[in-house]
C-alpha positions as CSV (number, residue, x, y, z in Angstrom):
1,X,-138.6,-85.0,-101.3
2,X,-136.3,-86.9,-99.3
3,X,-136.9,-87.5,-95.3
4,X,-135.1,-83.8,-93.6
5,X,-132.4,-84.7,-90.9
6,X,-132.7,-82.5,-87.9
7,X,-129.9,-80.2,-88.8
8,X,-131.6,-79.9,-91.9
9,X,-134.6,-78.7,-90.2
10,X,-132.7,-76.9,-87.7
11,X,-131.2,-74.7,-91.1
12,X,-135.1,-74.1,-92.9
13,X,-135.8,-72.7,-89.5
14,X,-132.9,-70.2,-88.8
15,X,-133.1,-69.2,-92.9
16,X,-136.8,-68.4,-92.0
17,X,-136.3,-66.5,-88.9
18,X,-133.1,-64.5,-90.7
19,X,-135.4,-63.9,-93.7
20,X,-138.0,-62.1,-90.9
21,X,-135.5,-60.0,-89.2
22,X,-134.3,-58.9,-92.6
23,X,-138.2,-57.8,-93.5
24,X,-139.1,-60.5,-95.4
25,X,-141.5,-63.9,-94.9
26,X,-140.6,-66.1,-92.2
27,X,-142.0,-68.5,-95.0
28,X,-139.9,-66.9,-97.8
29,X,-137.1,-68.1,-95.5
30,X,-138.0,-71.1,-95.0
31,X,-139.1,-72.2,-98.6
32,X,-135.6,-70.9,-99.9
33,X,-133.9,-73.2,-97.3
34,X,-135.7,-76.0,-97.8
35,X,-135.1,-75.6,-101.5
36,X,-131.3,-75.9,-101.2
37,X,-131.3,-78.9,-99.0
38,X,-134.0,-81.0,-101.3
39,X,-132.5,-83.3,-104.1
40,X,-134.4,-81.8,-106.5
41,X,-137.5,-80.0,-107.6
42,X,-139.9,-80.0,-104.8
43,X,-144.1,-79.9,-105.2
44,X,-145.9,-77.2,-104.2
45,X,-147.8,-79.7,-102.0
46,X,-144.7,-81.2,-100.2
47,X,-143.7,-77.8,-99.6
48,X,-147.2,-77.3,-97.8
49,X,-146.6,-80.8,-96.3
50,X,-143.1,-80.2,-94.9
51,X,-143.8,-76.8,-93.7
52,X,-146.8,-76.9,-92.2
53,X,-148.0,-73.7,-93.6
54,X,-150.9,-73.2,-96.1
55,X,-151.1,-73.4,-100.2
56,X,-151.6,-69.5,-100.4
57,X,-148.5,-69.0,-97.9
58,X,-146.3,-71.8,-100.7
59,X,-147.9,-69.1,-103.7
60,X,-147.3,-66.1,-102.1
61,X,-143.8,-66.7,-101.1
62,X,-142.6,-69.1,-103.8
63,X,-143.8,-66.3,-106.3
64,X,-142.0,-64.2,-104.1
65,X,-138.8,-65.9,-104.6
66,X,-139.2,-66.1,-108.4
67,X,-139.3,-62.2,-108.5
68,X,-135.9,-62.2,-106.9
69,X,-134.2,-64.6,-108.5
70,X,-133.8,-67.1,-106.3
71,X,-136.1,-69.8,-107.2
72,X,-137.4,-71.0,-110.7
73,X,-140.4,-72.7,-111.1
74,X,-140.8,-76.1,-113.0
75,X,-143.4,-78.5,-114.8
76,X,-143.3,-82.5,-114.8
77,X,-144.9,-84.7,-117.3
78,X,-147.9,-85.9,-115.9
79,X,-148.0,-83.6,-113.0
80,X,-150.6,-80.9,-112.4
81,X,-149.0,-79.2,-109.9
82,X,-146.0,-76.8,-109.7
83,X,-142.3,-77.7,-108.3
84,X,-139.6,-75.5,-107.5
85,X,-136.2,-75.2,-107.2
86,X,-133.3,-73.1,-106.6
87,X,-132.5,-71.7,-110.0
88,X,-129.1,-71.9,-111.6
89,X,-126.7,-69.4,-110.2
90,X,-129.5,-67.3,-108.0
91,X,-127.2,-65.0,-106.5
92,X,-125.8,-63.4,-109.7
93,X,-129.5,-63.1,-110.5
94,X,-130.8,-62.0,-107.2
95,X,-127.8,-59.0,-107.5
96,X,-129.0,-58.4,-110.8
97,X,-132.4,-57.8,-109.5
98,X,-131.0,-55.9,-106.9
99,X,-129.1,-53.5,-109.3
100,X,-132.5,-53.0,-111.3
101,X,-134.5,-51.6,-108.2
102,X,-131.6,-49.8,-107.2
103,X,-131.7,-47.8,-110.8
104,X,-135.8,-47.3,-110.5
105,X,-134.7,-45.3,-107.0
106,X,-131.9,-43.5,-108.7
107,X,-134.6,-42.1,-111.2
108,X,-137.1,-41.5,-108.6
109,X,-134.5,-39.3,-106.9
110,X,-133.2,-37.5,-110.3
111,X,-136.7,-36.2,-110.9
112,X,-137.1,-35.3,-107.6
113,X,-134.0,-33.2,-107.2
114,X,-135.2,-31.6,-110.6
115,X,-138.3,-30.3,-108.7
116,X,-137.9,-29.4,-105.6
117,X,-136.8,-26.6,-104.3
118,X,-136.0,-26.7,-100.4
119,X,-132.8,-27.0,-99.6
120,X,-132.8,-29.0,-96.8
121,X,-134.6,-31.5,-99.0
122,X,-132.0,-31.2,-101.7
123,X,-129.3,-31.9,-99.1
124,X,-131.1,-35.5,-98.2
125,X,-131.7,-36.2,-101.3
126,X,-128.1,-35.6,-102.5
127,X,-127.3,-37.9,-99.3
128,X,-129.5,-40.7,-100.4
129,X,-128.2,-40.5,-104.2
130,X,-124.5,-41.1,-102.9
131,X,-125.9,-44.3,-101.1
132,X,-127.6,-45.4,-104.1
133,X,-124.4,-44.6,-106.1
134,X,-122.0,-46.3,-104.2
135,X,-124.5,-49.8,-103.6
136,X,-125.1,-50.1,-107.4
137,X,-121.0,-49.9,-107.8
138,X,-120.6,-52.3,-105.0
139,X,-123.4,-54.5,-106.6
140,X,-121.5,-54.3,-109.8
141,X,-118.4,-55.1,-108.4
142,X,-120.2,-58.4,-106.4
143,X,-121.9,-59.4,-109.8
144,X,-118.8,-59.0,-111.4
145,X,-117.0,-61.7,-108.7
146,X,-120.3,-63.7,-109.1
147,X,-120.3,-64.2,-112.9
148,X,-116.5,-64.6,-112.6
149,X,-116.6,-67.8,-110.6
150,X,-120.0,-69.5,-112.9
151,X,-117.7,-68.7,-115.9
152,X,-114.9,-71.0,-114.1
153,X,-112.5,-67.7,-113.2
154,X,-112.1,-67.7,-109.9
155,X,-110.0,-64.7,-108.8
């Protein structure tokens, strides 16, 4: 991995404490940022190196990072060890992802408002379904833009 510059550093920190106040890993913030400013794949033990942080935190969070989408994992010949980097056109994947989860809660809600009863309950739940309904549109509509401009179509 090549040698950060201080505004590269100055970025992997802010990614890492924007990652936390969104409720997820300082780390996972970090990792992801230093991802996009490396050349290329990085080692699971230069990510431990540059970030000062431990082998399970790298696992954890790299694995993390894969579930969403973000970051792909990669072999070397000769090399024992993982590397990582940002996968090919994350955010189309990470929206994906996003859409997935969203249609598990949908379901969760449909059998609930099949069961129950109380109509106070009902009411929420009716509530939350709109707000599912109308992210997974406005997901579709962002993965729509998204694949547009990998495909070359900028609108």
């Amino acid at each position: 991995m090549q040698t950060l510059t201080d505004s590269d550093r100055r970025f992997i920190e802010r990614l890492g404490l924007q990652a936390q106040s969104e409720g997820f890993s300082r780390i996972a913030g970090q990792l992801w940022a230093t991802l996009i400013v490396s050349d290329g794949p990085v080692s699971s033990s230069q990510l431990v190196d540059t970030l000062r942080v431990s082998k399970a935190s790298v696992s954890t969070n790299t694995c993390f990072l894969e579930r969403l989408g973000i970051v792909e994992r990669r072999t070397m010949p000769g090399e024992r060890q993982d590397f990582f980097a940002i996968r090919p056109h994350p955010y189309a994947a990470l929206v994906e992802g996003q859409m997935k989860r969203l249609e598990a809660r949908k379901e969760v809600i449909a059998e609930a408002k099949a069961t129950i009863t109380n109509e106070q309950t009902l009411a929420k739940l009716a509530d939350l379904d709109q707000f599912y309904t109308l992210y997974y549109e406005s997901s579709k509509d962002l993965l729509k833009q998204l694949k547009s401009r990998i495909h070359g179509h900028n609108k």
